[in-house]
C-alpha positions as CSV (number, residue, x, y, z in Angstrom):
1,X,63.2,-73.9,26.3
2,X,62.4,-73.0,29.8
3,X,59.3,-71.7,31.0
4,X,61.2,-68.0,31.9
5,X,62.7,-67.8,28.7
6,X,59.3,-68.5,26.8
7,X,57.4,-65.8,28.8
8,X,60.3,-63.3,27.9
9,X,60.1,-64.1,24.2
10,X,56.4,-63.8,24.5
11,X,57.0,-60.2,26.4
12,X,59.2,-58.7,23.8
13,X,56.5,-60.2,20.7
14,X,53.8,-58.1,23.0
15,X,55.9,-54.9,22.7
16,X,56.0,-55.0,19.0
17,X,52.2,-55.0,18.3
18,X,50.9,-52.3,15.9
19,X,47.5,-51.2,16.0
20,X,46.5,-51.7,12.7
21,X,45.1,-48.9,10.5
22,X,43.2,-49.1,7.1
23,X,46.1,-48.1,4.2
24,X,44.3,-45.2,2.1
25,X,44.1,-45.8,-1.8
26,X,46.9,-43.8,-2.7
27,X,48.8,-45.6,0.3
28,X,47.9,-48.9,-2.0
29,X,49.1,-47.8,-5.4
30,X,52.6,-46.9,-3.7
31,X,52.6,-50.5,-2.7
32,X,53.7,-51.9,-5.7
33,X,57.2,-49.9,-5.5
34,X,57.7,-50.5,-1.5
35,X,57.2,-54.3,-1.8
36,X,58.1,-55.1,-4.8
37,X,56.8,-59.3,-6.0
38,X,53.7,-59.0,-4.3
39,X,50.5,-58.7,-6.4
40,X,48.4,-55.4,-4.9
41,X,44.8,-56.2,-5.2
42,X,42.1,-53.8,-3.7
43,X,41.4,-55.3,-0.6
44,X,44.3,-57.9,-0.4
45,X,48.1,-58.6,-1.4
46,X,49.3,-62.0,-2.7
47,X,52.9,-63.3,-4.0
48,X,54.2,-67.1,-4.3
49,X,56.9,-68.3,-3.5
50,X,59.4,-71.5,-5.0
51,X,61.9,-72.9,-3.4
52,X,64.1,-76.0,-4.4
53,X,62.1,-78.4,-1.9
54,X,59.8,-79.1,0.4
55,X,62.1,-78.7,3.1
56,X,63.5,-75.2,2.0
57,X,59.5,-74.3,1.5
58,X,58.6,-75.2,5.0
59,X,61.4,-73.5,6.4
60,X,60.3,-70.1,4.9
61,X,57.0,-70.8,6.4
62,X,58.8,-71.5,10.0
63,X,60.2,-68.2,9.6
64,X,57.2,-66.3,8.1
65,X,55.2,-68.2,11.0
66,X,57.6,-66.4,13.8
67,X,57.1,-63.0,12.3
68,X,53.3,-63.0,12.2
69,X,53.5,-64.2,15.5
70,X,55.7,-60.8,16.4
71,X,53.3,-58.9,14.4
72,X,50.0,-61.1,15.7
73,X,48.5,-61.1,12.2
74,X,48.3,-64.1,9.9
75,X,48.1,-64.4,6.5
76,X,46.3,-67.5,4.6
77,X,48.3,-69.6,2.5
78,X,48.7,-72.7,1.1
79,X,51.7,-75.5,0.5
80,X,52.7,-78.0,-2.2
81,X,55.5,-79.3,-2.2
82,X,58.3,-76.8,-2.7
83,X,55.4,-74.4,-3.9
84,X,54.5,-71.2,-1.3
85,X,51.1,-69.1,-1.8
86,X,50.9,-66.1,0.9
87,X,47.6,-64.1,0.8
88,X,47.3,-60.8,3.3
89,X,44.5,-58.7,4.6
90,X,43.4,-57.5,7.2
91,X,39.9,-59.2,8.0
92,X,38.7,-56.9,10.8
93,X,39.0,-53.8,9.1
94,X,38.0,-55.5,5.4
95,X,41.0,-54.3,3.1
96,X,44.9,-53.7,3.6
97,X,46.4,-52.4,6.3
98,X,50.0,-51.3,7.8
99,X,50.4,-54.6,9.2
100,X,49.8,-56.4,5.8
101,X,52.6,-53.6,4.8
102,X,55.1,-54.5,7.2
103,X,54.7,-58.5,7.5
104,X,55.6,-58.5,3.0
105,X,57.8,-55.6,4.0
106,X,59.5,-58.2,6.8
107,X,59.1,-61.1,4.3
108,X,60.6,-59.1,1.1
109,X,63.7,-58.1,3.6
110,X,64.9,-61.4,4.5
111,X,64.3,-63.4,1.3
112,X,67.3,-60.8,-0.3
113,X,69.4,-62.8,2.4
114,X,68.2,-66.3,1.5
C-alpha cells in the first residue's frame, strides 16, 4: 500500500470518531435487545465467540481489529485456538458507553453475514 493511500484510509478512520458518552442505566437494560449475544454487565459487556479454527478465529479478530481502529476504542480479549473472548468498556469514563454500543452493534451486524 502506498504511503497516499494509507494517509487517506487513516483520514476517513479520523472522520468517524465519536465522542464517547457514559450510556445511562436504562440505556443499559435496553442493551440486551439491541445487541443481542452479548452478556450486559454493569460497567462492561462480554460475548465469546467459536469458530471452526484457528484461522477462521483470527480472521474475526482481523476484522474486529479494523473496526476498533475506525471507532479508536479497543476492547480486551483473549484467543485459544478457534475460541474468541471480547470484553468492552469504556476505561476513561469507568462503565459502558455508545462506543461499546456501536463496536458489538458493528460486530453483531457482520457475524449475520459470516
Amino acid at each position: 500500500m502506498e504511503k497516499k493511500e494509507t494517509e487517506h484510509i487513516i483520514k476517513k478512520i479520523n472522520q468517524i470518531k465519536m465522542k464517547p458518552f457514559l450510556l445511562n442505566s436504562e440505556e443499559i437494560k435496553e442493551l440486551a435487545v439491541k445487541i443481542p449475544g452479548w452478556e450486559i454487565h454493569p460497567k462492561h459487556i462480554e460475548r465469546n465467540f467459536s469458530f471452526k479454527n484457528f484461522i477462521e478465529a483470527f480472521a474475526f479478530m482481523t476484522k474486529v481489529a479494523l473496526i476498533c481502529e475506525k471507532y479508536n476504542h479497543h476492547p480486551n480479549w483473549e484467543n485459544v485456538y478457534s475460541k474468541v473472548f471480547i470484553k468492552f468498556n469504556t476505561h476513561d469514563l469507568g462503565g459502558i458507553s455508545n462506543l461499546d454500543e456501536a463496536l458489538a452493534t458493528e460486530i453483531n451486524n457482520f457475524m449475520i453475514f459470516k
